[in-house]
C-alpha positions in Angstrom: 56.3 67.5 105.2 55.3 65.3 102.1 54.1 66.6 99.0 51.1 64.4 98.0 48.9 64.8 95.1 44.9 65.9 95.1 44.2 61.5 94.4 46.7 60.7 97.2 45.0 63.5 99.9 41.7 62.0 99.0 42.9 58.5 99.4 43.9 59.3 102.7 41.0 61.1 103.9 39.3 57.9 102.7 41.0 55.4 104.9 40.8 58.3 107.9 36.8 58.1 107.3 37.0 54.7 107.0 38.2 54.5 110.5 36.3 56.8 112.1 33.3 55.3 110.8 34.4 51.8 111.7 35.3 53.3 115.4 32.0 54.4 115.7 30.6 51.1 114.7 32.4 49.2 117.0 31.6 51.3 120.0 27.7 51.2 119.3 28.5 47.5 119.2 30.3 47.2 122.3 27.8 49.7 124.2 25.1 47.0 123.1 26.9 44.2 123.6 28.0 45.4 127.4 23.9 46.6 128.4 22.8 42.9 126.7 25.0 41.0 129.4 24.2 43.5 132.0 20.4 42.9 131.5 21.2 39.2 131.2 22.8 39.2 134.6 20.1 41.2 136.1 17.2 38.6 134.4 19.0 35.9 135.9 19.6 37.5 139.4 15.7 37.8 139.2 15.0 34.4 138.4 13.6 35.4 134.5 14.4 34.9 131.1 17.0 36.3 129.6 15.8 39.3 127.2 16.2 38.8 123.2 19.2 40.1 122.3 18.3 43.6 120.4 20.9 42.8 117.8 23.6 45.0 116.2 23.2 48.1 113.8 24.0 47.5 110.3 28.3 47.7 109.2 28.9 51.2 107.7 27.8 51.2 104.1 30.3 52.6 101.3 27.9 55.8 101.3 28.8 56.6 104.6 32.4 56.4 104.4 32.5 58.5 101.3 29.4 60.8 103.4 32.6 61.1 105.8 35.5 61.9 104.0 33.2 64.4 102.4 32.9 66.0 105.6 36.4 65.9 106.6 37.3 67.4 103.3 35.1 70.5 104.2 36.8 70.8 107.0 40.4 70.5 105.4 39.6 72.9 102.8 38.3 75.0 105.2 34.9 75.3 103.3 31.8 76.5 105.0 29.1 74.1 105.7 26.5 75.7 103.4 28.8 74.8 100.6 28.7 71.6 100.7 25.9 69.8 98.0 23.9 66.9 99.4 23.2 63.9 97.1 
C-alpha cells in the first residue's frame, strides 16, 4: 500500500468524483437518447411526426464534482452525515 499525502488523497477522490459524476451524465444521456429513437420509431410506425427531441441535461458543473468528492470524503473519513457543512 502507498503512502500518499492529504493533497494527493484529495486529488484522487477528485478524479474518482469526476468519473462518477461523468458516468452518471452519460447514462442520463444514453437513457434519453435510447426513448428519443424509440418514440421516433413508434411516430413513424404510426404514420406521425417525429417528436422534438427533449434535449440533454446540462454537463456536470465544477460544483458538482467538488459536491462529490465532498461526499466521498465523508464517507472515507468515516464522518457522519450531519457533519458535513453545506455551502
Amino acid at each position: 500500500m502507498s503512502n500518499l499525502t492529504p493533497f494527493e488523497i484529495r486529488l484522487e477522490l477528485l478524479k474518482m468524483a469526476q468519473t462518477m459524476v461523468e458516468q452518471d451524465y452519460y447514462a442520463k444521456r444514453e437513457v434519453i437518447a435510447n426513448q428519443y429513437a424509440t418514440d421516433c420509431d413508434d411516430a413513424k410506425l404510426q404514420g406521425k411526426q417525429p417528436p422534438t427531441h427533449p434535449g440533454f441535461p446540462p454537463y456536470p458543473s465544477e460544483a458538482e464534482v467538488i459536491a462529490k468528492a465532498q461526499t466521498l470524503n465523508t464517507f472515507v473519513s468515516n464522518l457522519p452525515l450531519e457533519s458535513k457543512k453545506k455551502p
